[in-house]
N, C-alpha and C positions, 0 to 999 in steps of 0.2 A: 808690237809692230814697229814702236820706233827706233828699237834695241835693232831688229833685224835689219831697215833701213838705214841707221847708221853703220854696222858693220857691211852692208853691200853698195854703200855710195860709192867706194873708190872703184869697184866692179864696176857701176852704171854710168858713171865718168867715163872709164877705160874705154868701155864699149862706145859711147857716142862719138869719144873723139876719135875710135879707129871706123866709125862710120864716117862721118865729118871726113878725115881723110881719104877715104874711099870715094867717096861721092867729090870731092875737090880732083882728086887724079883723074876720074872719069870726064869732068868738066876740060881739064885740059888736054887731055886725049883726043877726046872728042864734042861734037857740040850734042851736052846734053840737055835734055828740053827741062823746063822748072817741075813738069808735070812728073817728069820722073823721080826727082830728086826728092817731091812728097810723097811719092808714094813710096820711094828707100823707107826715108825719117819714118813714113806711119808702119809698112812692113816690118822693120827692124825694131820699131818700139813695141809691137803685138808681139812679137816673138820674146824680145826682152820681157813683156809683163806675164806670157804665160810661163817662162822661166823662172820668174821671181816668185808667181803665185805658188807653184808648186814647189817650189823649194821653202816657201814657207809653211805651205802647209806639211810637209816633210819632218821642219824641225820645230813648229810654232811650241810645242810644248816646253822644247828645251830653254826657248824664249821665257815661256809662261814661269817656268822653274824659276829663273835669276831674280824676279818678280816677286819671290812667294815666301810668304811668313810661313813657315814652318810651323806647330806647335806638338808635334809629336815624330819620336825619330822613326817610325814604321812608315812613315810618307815618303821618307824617299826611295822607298823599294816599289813607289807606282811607276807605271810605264810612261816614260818621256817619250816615246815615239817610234817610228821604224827608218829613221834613218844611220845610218852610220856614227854621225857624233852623241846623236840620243845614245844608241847604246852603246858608246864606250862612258860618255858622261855616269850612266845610269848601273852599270859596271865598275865605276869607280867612287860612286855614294855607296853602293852594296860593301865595295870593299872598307869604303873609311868606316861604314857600319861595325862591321866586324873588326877592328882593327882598336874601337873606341869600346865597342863591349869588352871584348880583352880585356882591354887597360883598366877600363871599369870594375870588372871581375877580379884584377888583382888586385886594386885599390881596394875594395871590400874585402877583400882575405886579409889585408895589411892592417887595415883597421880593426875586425873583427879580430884579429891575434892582438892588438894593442886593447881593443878592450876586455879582451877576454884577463888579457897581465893584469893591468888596471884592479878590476875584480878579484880578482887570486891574491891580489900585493896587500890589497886594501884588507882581504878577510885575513888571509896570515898576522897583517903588524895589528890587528884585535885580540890575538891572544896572547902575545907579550903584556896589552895596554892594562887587558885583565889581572894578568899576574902582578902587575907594579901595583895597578890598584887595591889589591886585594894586601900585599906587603905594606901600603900606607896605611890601611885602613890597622892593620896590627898595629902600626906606629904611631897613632892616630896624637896628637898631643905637643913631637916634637916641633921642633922651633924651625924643619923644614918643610913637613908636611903640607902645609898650608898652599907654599908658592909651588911644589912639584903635585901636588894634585889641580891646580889653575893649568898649570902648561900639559898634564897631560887631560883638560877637559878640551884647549886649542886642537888639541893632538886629533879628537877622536873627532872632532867637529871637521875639523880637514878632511879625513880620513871620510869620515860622511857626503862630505862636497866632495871631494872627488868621484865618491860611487854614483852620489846623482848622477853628475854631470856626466858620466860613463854612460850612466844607465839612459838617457834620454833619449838616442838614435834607435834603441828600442821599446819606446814608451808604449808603444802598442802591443807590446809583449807582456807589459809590467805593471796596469794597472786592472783595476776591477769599479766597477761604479756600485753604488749603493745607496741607500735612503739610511742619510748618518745623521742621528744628533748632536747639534753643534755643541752644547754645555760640557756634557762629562771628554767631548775630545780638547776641547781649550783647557779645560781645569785639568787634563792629564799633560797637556805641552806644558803650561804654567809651571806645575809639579817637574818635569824635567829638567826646568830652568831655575830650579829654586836656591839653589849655594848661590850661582850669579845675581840673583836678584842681593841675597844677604851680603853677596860678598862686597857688591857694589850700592849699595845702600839705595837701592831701588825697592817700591815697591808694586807690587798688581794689581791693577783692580779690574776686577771681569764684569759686564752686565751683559748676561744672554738671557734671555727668556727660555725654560728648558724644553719647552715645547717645540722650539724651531729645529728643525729639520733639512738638511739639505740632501740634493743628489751630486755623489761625489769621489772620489777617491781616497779614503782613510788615512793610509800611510802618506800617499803624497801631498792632500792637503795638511799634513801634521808636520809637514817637513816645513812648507810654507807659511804654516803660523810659528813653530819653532824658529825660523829665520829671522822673521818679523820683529819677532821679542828680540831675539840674539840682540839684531840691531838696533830696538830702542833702547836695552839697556848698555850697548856698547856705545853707543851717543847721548845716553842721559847722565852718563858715571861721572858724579862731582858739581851735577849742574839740576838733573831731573829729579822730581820728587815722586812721580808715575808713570807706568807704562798701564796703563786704560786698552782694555781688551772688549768690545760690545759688538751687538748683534742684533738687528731689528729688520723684519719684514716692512718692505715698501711694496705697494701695487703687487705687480708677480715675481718679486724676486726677493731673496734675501742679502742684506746688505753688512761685512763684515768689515768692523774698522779695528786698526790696529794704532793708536798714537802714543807718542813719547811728549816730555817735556824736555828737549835736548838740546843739541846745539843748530839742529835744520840744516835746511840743504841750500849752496845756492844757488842763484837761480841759473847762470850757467850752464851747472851740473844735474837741472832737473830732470833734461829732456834725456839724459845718456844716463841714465844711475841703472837703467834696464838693459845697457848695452855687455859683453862679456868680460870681464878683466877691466874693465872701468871703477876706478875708484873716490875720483874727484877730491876734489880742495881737502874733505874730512878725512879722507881716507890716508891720505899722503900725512896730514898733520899726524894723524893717530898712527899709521905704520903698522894697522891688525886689518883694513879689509885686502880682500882678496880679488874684490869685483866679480866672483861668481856666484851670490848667494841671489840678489835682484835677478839677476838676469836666467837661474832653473827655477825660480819661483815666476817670472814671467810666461818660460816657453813652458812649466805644466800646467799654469792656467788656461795657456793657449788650447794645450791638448784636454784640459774637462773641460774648455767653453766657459769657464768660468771669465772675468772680467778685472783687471788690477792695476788700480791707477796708486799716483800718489800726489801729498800737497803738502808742501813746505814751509816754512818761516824762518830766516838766518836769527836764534836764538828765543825761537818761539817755540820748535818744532816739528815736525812730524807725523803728517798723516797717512796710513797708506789703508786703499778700497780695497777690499774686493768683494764684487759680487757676482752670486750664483743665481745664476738664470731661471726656468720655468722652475716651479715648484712641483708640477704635478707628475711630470715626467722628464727625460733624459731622452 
């Protein structure tokens, strides 16, 4: 009402002072009595208000519209009303509709071609990676071997982060939940990680209980303890003597820690280590992170409901949670 009130004040202005002047020309024309001149002003204000009533009720919705949070785009294809600016108004949300799904529609085909490349680049350059590896491994001994199997373990770990990250806009395509034991899947990430541990004079040490169980996703929680290690042995090399892998049930949940003796995070950089392309203080010195390993290990805990904090020390360390929700069910 007060939207419509202000856009029809200069009308109701208009109006009284072409009465006002009416009623003053009358006066000196002729001798008008006072009694008439009220009953102008009340006549012409009754006429003005069922004017204004009806014209609000005409267009009160297009009113109510300007007014209104939205929270779904199918609301704007309700009827604003039966006046003439309601439906050219409600005529031209219909159109922006269509005009925004479009562009929406393209934009998904544009992405969907970019990840589709992504996935095709990423499986083709693994079978070169195989072949070189497979050439080292004949060569196994010479005095290069060593440092071109390090750059191409970089190679294939890239090569992994980018499929996640590809793969994520369709996680609902891409995962499976299950009731997994947590033991033989840590002591198989460990195992994968095992030249970098030697390489870098790190060592593991696991305590699961092999009875624990969780509900979860296999492949992708294995992506997210292999990160985990990646990173405490990428921040423990020269400094850490453990990366401590354990697991223990609290109340209803199970609780899975991952820590390093490294060089920690600081405290600056605590609150963003989960943000995308973020690499902070350590990452800049060292010139290996990438900033996307925290942050798919975040959004797929997001997507099993699982939970993933972390806690730091500048040269104490390295903790990072995560914990899996009910036990009984998913």
């Amino acid at each position: 009402m007060r939207l419509f009130l202000k856009e029809h004040q200069g009308y109701i202005l208009l109006y009284y002072f072409s009465v006002i002047l009416s009623v003053f020309y009358c006066v000196l024309v002729i001798d008008f009595p006072f009694q008439s001149i009220m009953y102008i002003f009340i006549f012409n204000t009754f006429i003005l208000l069922v004017f204004l009533v009806w014209k609000y009720a005409k267009t009160k919705e297009v009113y109510a519209l300007l007014y209104r949070d939205f929270h779904a785009l199918e609301e704007i294809s309700l009827d604003k009303g039966s006046s003439f600016w309601s439906h050219q108004i409600s005529m031209l949300l219909k159109q922006q509709h269509r005009l925004y799904e479009l562009k929406l529609q393209q934009s998904n085909q544009k992405h969907q071609e970019h990840l589709t490349f992504i996935n095709q680049w990423v499986h083709q350059m693994k079978t070169p990676l195989s072949v070189i590896q497979l050439q080292l491994e004949a060569q196994a001994g010479t005095i290069y071997v060593s440092g071109i199997q390090e750059e191409l373990y970089k190679i294939e770990k890239g090569l992994k982060m980018a499929l996640s990250l590809a793969r994520l806009d369709a996680f609902e395509k891409d995962f499976v939940i299950e009731k997994t034991r947590l033991q033989p899947l840590i002591i198989d990430c460990i195992n994968q990680e095992k030249k970098q541990f030697i390489t870098s004079g790190i060592l593991p040490r696991a305590t699961i209980d092999e009875t624990i169980e969780v509900y979860t996703d296999v492949k992708w929680l294995k992506f997210i303890i292999e990160q985990l290690i990646t990173n405490g042995i990428k921040y423990s090399k020269g400094k850490g003597k453990y990366v401590s892998i354990s697991a223990y049930r609290r109340e209803n949940e199970v609780v899975l820690e991952v820590t390093d003796e490294g060089i920690g995070i600081h405290p600056k950089d605590i609150r963003r280590v989960f943000d995308l392309f973020f690499t902070g203080a350590n990452g800049r010195v060292r010139g290996e992170s990438t900033g996307m390993g925290l942050y798919i290990a975040k959004k797929v805990c997001e997507n099993l409901h699982h939970n993933i904090q972390i806690q730091s020390e500048v040269n104490r360390g390295t903790k990072v949670i995560v914990r899996f929700g009910n036990l009984t069910s998913m």
